[in-house]
C-alpha positions in Angstrom: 163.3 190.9 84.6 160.4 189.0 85.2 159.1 191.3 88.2 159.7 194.3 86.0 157.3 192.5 83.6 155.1 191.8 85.6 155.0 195.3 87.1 154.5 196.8 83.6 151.4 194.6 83.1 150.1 195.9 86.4 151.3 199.4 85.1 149.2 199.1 82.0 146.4 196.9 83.3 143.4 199.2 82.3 144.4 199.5 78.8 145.5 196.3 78.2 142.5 194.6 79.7 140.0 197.2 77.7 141.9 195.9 74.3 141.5 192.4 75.1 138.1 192.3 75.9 137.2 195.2 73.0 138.6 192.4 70.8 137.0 189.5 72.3 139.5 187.3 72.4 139.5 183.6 73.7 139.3 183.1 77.4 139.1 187.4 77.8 137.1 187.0 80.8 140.0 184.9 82.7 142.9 186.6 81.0 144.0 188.1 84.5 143.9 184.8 86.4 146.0 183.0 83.9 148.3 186.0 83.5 149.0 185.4 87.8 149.1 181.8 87.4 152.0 181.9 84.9 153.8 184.3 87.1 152.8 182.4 90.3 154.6 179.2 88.5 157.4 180.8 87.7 158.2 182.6 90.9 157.6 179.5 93.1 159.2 177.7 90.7 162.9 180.2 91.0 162.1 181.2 94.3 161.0 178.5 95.8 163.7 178.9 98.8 161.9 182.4 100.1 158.7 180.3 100.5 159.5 179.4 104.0 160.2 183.0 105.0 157.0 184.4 102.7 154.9 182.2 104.4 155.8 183.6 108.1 155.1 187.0 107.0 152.7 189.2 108.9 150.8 189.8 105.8 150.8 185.8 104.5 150.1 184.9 107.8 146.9 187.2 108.6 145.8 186.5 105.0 146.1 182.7 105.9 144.4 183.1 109.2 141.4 185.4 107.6 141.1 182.8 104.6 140.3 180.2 106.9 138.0 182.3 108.6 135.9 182.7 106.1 136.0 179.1 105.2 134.6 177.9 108.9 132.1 181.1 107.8 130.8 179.1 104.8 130.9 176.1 107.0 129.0 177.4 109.7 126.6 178.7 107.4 126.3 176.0 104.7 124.9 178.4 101.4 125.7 177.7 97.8 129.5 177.4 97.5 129.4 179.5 94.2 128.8 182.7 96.1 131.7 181.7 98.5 133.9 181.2 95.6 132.8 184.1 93.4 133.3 186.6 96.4 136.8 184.7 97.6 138.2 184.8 94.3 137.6 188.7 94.3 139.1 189.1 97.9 142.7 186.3 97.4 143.4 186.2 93.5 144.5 189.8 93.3 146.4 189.3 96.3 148.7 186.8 94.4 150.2 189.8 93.0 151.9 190.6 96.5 153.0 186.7 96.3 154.6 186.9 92.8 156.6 190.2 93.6 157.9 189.1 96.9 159.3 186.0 95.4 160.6 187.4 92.3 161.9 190.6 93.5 165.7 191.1 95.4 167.5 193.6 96.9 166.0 196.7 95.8 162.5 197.1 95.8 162.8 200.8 95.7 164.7 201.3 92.7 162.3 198.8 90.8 159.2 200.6 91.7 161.0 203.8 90.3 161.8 202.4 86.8 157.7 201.7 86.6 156.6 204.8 88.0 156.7 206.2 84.6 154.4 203.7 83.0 152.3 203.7 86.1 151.9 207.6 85.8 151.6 207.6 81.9 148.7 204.3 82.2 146.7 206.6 84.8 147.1 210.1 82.5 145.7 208.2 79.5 142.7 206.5 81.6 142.2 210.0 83.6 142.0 211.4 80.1 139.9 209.7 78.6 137.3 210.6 81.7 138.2 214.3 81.2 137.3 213.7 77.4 133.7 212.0 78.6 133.2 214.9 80.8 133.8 217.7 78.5 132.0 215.9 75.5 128.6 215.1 78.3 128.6 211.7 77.9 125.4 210.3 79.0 125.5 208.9 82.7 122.7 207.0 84.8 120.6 209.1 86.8 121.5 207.3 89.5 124.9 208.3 89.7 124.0 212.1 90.8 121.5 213.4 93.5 117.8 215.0 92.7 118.8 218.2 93.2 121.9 218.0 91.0 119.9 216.7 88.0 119.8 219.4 85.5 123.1 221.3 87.0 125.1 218.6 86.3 125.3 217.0 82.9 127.9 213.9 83.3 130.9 212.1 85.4 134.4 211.5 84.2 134.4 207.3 84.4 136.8 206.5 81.4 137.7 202.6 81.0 135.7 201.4 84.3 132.1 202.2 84.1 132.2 203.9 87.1 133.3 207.2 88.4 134.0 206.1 92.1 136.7 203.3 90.8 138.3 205.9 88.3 138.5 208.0 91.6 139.7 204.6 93.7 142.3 204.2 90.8 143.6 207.7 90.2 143.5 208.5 94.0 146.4 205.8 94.5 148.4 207.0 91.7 148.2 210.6 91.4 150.7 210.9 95.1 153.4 209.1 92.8 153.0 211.3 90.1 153.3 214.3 92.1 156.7 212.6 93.9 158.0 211.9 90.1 157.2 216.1 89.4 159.1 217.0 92.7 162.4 214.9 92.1 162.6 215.0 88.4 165.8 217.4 87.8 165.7 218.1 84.1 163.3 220.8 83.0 161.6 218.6 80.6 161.0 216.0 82.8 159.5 217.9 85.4 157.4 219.5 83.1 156.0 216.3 81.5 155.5 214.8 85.3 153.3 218.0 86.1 151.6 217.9 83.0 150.6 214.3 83.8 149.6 215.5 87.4 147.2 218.1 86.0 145.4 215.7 83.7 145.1 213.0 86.3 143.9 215.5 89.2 141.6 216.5 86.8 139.8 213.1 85.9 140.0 212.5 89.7 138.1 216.1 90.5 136.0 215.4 87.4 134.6 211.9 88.5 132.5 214.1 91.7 133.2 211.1 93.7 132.7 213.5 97.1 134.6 210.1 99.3 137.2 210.4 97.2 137.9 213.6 97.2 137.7 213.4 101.3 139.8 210.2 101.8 142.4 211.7 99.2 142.4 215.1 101.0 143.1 213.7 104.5 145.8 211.5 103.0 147.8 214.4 101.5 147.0 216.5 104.7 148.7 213.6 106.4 151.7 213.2 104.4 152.4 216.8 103.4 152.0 217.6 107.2 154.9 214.6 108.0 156.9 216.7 105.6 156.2 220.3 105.7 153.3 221.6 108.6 153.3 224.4 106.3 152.5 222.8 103.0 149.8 221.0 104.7 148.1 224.3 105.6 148.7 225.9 101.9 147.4 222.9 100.4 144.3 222.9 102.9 143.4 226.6 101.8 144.0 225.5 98.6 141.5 222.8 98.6 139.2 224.8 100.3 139.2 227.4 98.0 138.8 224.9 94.8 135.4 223.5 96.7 134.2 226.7 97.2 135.2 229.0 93.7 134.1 226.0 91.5 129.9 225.4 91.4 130.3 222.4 90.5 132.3 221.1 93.2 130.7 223.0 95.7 126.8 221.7 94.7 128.2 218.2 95.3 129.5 218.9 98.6 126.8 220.4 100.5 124.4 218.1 99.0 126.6 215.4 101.2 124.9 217.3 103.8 121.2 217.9 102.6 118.4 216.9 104.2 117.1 215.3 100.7 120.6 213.4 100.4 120.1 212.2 104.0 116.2 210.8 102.9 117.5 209.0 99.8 120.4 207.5 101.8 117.8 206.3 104.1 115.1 204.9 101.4 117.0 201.9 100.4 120.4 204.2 100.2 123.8 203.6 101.6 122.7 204.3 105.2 119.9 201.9 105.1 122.1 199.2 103.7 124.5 199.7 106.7 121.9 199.6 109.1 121.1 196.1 107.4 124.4 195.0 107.5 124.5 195.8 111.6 121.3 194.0 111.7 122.8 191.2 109.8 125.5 191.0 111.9 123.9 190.8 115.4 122.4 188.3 114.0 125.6 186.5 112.9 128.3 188.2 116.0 131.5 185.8 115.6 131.4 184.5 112.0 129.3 186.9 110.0 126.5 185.5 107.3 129.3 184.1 105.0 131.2 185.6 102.8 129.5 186.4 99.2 126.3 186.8 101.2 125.9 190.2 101.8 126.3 193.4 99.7 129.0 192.5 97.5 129.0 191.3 93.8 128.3 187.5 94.2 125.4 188.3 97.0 123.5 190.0 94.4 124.3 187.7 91.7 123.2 184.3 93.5 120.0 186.3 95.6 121.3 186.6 99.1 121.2 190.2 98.8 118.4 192.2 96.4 120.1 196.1 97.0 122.7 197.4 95.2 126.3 197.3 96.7 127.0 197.5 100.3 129.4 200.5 99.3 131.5 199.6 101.8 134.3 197.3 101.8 135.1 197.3 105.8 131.3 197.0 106.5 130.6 194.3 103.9 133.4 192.1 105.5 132.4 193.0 108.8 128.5 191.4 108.1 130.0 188.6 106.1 133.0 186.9 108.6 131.8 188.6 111.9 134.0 189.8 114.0 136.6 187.9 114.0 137.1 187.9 110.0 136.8 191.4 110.5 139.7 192.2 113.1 141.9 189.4 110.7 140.7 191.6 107.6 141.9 194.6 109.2 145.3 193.1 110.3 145.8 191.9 106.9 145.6 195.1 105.2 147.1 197.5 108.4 149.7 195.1 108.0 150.3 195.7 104.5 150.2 199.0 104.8 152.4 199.0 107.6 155.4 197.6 105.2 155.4 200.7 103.1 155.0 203.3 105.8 157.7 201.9 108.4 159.9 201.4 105.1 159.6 205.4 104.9 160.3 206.3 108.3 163.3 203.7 108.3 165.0 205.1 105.4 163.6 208.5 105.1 163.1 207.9 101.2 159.9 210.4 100.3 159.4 207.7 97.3 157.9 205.4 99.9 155.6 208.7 102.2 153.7 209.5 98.9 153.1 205.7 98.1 151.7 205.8 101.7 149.6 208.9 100.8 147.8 207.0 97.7 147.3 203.8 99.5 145.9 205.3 102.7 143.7 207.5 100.7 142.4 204.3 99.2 141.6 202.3 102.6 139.9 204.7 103.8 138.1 205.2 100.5 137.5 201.8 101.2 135.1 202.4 104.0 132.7 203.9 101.2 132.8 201.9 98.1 133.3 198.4 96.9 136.3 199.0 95.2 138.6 196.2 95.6 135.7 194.6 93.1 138.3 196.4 90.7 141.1 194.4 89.5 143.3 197.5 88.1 142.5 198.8 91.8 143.9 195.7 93.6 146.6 194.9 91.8 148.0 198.3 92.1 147.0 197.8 96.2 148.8 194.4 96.4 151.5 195.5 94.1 153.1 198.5 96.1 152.3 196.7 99.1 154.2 193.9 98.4 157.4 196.4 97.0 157.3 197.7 100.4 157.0 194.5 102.2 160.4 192.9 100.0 162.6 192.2 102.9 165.7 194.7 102.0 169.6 193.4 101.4 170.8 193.6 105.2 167.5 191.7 106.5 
């Protein structure tokens, strides 16, 4: 009961977390990390005898190993520990999640994740709608969020709850492959018709955010996973894609600006490619242990001064500069290890429930190498939640 609970709050997270800070309520701004610590309590507290076993985990242990990475980082470096802390607390709180649901959850991790697909899928439809309302209704967006050639064409972005049409891309990107599995295994009418229905709104607020790294990480992802299934729904669904970029305006404008000679000169002028050219420079500078972490391009390096641009807009990049590479090559086992749980539990048991929530969540690491978005608590916890479902050792382990 109390991982279904948990997984409801995850389920629910956006809307939930928009209420109680719409409402200001006392403590609002630490509601999440209380919320993990109560659960963190309790798990350890009637699970304490899995500890051991968590502990040895691939996953635990490359978190362990890139946590103290980044700690010799910081002491290598010797910077303000607030910018350590800020940026750590983004990178290992959310992670708790996967803690909390390996303790708490036996047996069947499969069956638990399908009894909160449904809330999952009916959180994302609301939030997706929502951006699909903002979008249809114009809603006023910073200039900065489309290119110089787009201004005047196009009048907004679907962002709903986050502020930001890249982490409603992130968020729906991860969720929409579940959906879609809910639509194709549903057997009564009804049902099916309510799961497509959700997967129309949500692919909507995801098509309507124009976030053009989404759209090419998600693409890949179902290329991938429809091509494990069916190589011929993989080519239909290529077409198919194809022909939405190129019959929609829209669409289209935002895609072959990705390949404009005036996208490239703003990219370069202080843009996303200049900031990764920095962060190259930044780390030749800093090989084995990076600058630190919370020194470069994330949240915390703006906030204390180490960093004056906007975000790195990469995640993979931003840890690479930050804990060299060695934090880096730990980063990347931490997560490819994660990962790894859920897709190996697919080809072990041939259950599709597990291949689309591999689609989703490889969509998002490699969305990853474009955006900051594990910044985005309703992101991670959805991350570190279906990786830890998939990482539940089963009954006959």
């Amino acid at each position: 009961m109390a991982a279904k609970a948990f997984l409801l709050l995850v389920a629910y997270y956006p809307l939930v977390n928009w209420m109680i800070r719409k409402a200001n309520l006392p403590l609002a701004n630490l509601w999440e990390e209380i919320m993990l610590l109560v659960f963190l309590v309790f798990a350890v507290t009637t699970s304490w005898r899995k500890i051991g076993r968590l502990v040895t985990s691939p996953v635990v242990l490359t978190a362990l190993l890139f946590l103290s990475v980044t700690l010799l980082s910081y002491a290598a470096n010797t910077y303000y520990i607030g910018a350590y802390i800020q940026e750590a607390r983004l990178a290992f709180e959310p992670f708790m999640a996967f803690v909390i649901l390996w303790l708490l959850v036996d047996g069947d991790a499969g069956g638990l994740l399908r009894e909160t697909l449904p809330h999952l899928v009916a959180s994302a439809t609301i939030v997706a709608f929502i951006g699909v309302y903002q979008y249809v209704r114009k809603v006023p967006i910073p200039a900065q969020w489309l290119d110089a050639t787009e201004t005047g064409v196009i009048s907004s972005r679907a962002f709903s709850l986050f502020g930001s049409p890249n982490v409603l891309a992130g968020y729906l990107e991860t969720i929409i492959p579940l959906g879609v599995y809910m639509a194709v295994v549903r057997t009564r009418w009804y049902e099916r018709g309510i799961a497509v229905g959700c997967v129309l709104v949500m692919g909507s607020g995801f098509l309507l955010t124009l976030t053009r790294a989404a759209w090419l990480s998600a693409a890949g992802s179902f290329f991938v996973g429809l091509f494990i299934l069916n190589p011929a729904l993989a080519v239909v669904f290529a077409a198919a894609g194809a022909g939405i970029l190129i019959a929609v305006p829209t669409f289209r404008l935002r895609m072959t600006n990705l390949l404009s000679s005036t996208y490239v000169d703003k990219s370069n002028n202080l843009g996303r490619l200049f900031r990764w050219r920095q962060a190259f420079v930044n780390l030749i500078d800093h090989p084995l242990l990076g600058s630190g972490l919370g020194t470069f391009g994330g949240s915390a390096a703006q906030k204390y001064g180490y960093f004056t641009g906007i975000s790195m807009d990469s995640v993979w990049i931003r840890v690479l500069t930050e804990t060299g590479m060695i934090g880096f090559a730990l980063y990347v086992s931490w997560l490819s290890s994660a990962f790894a749980c859920v897709a190996t539990r697919f080809f072990r048991s041939k259950d599709k429930l597990w291949l689309f929530a591999s689609v989703g969540l490889l969509a998002l690491l490699v969305n990853l190498f474009t955006d900051n978005l594990l910044d985005s608590w309703a992101i991670a916890l959805v991350m570190w939640s279906l990786f830890a479902l998939g990482a539940v050792p089963e009954a006959d382990e």
